[in-house]
C-alpha positions as CSV (number, residue, x, y, z in Angstrom):
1,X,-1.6,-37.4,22.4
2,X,-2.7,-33.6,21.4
3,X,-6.3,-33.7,19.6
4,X,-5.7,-31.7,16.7
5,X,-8.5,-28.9,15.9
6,X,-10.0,-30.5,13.1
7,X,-10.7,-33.7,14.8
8,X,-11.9,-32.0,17.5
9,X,-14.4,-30.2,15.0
10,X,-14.9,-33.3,13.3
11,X,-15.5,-34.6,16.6
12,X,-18.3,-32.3,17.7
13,X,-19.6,-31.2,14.4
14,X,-19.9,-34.1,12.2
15,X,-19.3,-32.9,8.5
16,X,-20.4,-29.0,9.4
17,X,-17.3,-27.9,7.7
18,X,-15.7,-28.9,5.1
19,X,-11.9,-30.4,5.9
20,X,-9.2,-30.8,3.6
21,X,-5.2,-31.8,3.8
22,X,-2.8,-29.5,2.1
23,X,0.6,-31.3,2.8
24,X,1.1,-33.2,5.9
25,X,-2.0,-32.2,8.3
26,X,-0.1,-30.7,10.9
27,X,-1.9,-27.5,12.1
28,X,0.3,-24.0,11.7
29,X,-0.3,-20.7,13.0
30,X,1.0,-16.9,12.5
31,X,1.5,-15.1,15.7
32,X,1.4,-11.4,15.4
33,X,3.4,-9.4,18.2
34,X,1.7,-5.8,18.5
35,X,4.5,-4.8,21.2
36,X,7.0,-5.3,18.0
37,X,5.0,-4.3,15.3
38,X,6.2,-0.7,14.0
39,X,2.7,-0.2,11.3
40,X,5.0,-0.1,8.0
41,X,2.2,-2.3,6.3
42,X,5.6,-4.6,4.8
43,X,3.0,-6.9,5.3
44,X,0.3,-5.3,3.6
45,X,2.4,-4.9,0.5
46,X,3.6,-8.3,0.2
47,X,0.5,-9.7,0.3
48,X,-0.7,-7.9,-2.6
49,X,2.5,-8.8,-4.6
50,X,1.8,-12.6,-3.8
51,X,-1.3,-12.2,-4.9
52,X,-1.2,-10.1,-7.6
53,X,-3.1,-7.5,-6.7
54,X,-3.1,-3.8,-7.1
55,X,-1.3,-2.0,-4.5
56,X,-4.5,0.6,-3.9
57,X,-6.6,0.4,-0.9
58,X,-4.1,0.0,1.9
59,X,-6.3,1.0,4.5
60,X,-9.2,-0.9,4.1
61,X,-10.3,-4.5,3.4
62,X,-11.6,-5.1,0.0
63,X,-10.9,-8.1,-3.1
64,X,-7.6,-7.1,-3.7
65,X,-6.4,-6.2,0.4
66,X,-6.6,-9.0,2.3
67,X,-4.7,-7.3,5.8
68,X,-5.4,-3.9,7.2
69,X,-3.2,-2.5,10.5
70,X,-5.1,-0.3,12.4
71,X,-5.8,2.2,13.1
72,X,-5.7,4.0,9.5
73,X,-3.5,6.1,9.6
74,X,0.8,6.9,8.3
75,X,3.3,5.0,9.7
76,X,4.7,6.7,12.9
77,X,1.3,8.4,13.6
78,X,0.1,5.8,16.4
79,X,2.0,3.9,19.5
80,X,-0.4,1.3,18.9
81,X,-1.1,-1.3,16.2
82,X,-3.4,-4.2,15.4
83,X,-3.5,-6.2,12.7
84,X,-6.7,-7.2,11.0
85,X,-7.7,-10.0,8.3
86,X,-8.7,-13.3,8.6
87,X,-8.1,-15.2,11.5
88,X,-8.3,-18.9,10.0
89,X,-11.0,-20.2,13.0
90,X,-11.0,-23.7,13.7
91,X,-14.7,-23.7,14.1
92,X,-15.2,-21.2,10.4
93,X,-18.5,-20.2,10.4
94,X,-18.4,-18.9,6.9
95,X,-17.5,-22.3,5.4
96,X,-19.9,-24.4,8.0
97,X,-23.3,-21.2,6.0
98,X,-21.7,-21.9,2.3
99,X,-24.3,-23.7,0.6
100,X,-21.8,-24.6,-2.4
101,X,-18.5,-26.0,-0.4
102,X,-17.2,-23.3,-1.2
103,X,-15.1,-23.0,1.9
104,X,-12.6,-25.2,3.3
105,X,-10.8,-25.8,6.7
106,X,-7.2,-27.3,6.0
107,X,-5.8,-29.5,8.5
108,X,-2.8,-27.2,8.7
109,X,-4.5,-24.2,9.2
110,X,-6.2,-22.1,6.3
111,X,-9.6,-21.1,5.6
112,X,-9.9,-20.9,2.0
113,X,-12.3,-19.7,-0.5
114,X,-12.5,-21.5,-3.9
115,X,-13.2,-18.8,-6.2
116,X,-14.4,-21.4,-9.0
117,X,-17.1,-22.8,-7.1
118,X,-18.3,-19.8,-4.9
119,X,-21.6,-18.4,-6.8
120,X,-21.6,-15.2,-4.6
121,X,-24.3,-15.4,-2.2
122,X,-22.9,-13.2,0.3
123,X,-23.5,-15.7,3.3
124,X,-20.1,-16.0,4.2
125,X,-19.5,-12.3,4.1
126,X,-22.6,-12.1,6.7
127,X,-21.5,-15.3,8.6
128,X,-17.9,-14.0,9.5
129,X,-17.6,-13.2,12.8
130,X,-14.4,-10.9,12.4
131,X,-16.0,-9.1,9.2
132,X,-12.9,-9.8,7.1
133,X,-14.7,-11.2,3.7
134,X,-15.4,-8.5,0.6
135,X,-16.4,-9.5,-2.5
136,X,-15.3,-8.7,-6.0
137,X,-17.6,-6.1,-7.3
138,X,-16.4,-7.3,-11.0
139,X,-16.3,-11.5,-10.5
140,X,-19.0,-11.2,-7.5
141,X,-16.8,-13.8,-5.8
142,X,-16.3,-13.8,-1.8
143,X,-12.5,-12.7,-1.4
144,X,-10.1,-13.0,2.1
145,X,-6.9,-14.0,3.2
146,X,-5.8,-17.6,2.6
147,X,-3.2,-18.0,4.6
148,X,-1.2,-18.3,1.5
149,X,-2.3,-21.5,1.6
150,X,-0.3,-22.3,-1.6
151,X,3.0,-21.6,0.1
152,X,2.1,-24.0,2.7
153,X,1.5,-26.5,0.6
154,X,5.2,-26.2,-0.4
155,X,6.2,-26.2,3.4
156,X,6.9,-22.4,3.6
157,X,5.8,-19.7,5.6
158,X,3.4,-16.8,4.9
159,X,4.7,-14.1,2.5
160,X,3.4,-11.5,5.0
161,X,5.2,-13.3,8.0
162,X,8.5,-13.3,5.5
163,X,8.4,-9.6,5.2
164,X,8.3,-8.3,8.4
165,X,11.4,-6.7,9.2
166,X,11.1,-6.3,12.7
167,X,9.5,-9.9,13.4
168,X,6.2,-9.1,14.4
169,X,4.8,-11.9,12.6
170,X,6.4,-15.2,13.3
171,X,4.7,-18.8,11.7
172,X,5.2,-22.4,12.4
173,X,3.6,-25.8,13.7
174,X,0.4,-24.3,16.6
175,X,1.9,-26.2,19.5
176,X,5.3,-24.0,19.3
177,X,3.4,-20.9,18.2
178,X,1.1,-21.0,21.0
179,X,3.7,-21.6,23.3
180,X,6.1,-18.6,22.0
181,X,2.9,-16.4,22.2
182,X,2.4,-17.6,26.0
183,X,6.1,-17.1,26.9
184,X,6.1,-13.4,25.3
185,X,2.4,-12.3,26.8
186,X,4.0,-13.3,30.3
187,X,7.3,-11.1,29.4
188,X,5.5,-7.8,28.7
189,X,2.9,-8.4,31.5
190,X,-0.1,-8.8,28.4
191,X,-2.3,-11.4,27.0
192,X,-3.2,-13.3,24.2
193,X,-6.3,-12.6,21.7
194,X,-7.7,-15.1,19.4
195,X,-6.8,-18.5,21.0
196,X,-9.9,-18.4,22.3
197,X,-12.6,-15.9,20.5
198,X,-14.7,-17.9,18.2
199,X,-13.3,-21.1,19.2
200,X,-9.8,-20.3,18.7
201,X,-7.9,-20.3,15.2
202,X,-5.0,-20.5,13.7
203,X,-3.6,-16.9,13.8
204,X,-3.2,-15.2,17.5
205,X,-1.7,-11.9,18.5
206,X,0.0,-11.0,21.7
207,X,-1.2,-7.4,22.6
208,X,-0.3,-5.2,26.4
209,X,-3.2,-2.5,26.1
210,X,-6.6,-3.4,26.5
211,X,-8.8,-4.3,23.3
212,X,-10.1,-1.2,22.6
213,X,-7.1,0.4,22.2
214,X,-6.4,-1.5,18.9
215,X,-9.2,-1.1,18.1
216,X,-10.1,-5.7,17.7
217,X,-13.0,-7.1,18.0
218,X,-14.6,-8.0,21.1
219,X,-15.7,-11.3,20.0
220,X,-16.8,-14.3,22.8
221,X,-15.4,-17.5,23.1
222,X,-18.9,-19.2,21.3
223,X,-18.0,-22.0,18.6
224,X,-20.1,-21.2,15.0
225,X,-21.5,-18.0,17.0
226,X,-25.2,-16.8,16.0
227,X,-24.7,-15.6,12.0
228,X,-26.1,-12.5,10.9
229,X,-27.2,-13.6,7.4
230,X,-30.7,-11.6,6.7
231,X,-33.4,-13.6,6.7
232,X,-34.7,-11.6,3.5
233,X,-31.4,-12.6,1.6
234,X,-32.0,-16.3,2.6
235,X,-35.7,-15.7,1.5
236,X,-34.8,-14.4,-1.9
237,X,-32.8,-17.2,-2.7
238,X,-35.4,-19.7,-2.2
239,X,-37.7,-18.0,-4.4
240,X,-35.2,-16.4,-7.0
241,X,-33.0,-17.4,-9.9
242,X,-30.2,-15.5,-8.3
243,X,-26.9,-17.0,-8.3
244,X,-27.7,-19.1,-11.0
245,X,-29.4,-22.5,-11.5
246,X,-26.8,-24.3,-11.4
247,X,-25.6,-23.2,-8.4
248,X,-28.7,-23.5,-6.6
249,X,-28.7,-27.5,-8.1
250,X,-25.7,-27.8,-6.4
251,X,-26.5,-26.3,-2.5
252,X,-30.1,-28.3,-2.8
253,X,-27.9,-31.7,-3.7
254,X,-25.4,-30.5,-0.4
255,X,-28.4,-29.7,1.6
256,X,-29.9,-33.2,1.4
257,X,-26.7,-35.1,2.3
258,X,-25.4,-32.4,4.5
259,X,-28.5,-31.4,6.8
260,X,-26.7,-30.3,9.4
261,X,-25.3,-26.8,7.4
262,X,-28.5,-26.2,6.1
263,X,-30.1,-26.1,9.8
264,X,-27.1,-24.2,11.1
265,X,-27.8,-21.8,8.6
266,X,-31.4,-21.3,8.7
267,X,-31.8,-21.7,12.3
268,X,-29.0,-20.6,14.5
């Protein structure tokens, strides 16, 4: 029997990150197909209407834009396209530096923030390897894709994936994801990015050009890689009021019971 990522991080990790079921704890993934994808930003626009949010800022990430396809520019004006927003990592750094919990890994796939307990310390923001967490200038809460974590929980796909209309995204259970994302890389002679970078995750794309050419990341195959939290940051919140007392009540409580974040944090 398959060892599913979270008892695999469970495994090796003790209680780093936070875990958490959403519906039946089998893991799903989205599998973006840059060969297929024609840069509409149907995606783009659909996640803002799921969410609510304000269809400005297509071209960067920010609160209220939780995808980007790059590079920046019309539709049409590029052969190439990537897509970039969170990539759901099965080792999430940015939940394993919250001091709050913050941040949780779902059995099925998303990393999610919860906005009522984040106090806005910017470690996650720091932490996140693919640099896809903003915060809300007017809430100061950390912001990012969830996955639509909300729709899984109702057993249906992501609204992004259910707007393509070319089928560049495709979702469903890892196994067959993975699998479909093999069987196409083989097919156009590429290769497949983010099954391993970070640890792996839950959303992979196939691409045919080298990296560079999309414009990803070129991020290493390191579990929890090295954060980049400033030390003077950490510093100021051991010997400040900032993000408020209670909050800081709350990450010494975690930090006693939960050593092993705190190290990770401070020391990696």
């Amino acid at each position: 029997m398959t060892t599913s990522p979270i008892e695999t991080l469970t495994q090796q990790y003790g209680n780093l990150v936070p875990t958490g079921r959403l519906i039946d704890g089998k893991p799903r993934s989205i599998l973006f197909d840059a060969t297929k994808c024609i840069g509409c930003r149907h995606c783009v626009q659909a996640c803002k209407d799921w969410n609510d949010h304000d269809r400005t800022s297509l071209y960067e990430l920010s609160s209220t834009n939780w995808i980007t396809m790059e590079p920046p520019v019309l539709e049409g004006l590029s052969p190439l396209w990537a897509r970039n927003s969170c990539m759901h990592c099965n080792f999430a750094a940015c939940a394993a530096v919250c001091p709050v919990e913050a941040i949780t890994k779902y059995e099925e796939g998303p990393v999610v923030i919860n906005k009522d307990v984040c106090i806005g310390c910017e470690y996650c923001i720091h932490a996140c390897p693919w640099e896809v967490i903003t915060k809300n200038d007017i809430t100061g809460k950390a912001s990012k894709c969830t996955m639509c974590s909300d729709r899984i929980s109702e057993d249906k796909q992501p609204f992004c994936v259910q707007a393509c209309p070319v089928s560049a995204l495709d979702f469903g259970f890892s196994e067959e994801i993975s699998d479909k994302a093999k069987k196409q890389a083989e097919a156009i002679g590429g290769y497949i990015y983010g099954e391993k970078e970070a640890g792996g995750g839950n959303v992979v794309y196939v691409l045919k050009e080298v990296k560079e050419k999309y414009g990803v990341r070129n991020i290493g195959a390191e579990k929890f890689p090295k954060h980049k939290i400033p030390l003077g940051l950490m510093l100021k919140d051991l010997f400040t009021p900032r993000c408020g007392i209670a909050g800081k009540l709350r990450a010494l409580y975690l930090a006693i019971i939960h050593p092993k974040r705190l190290i990770y944090r401070y020391f990696s």
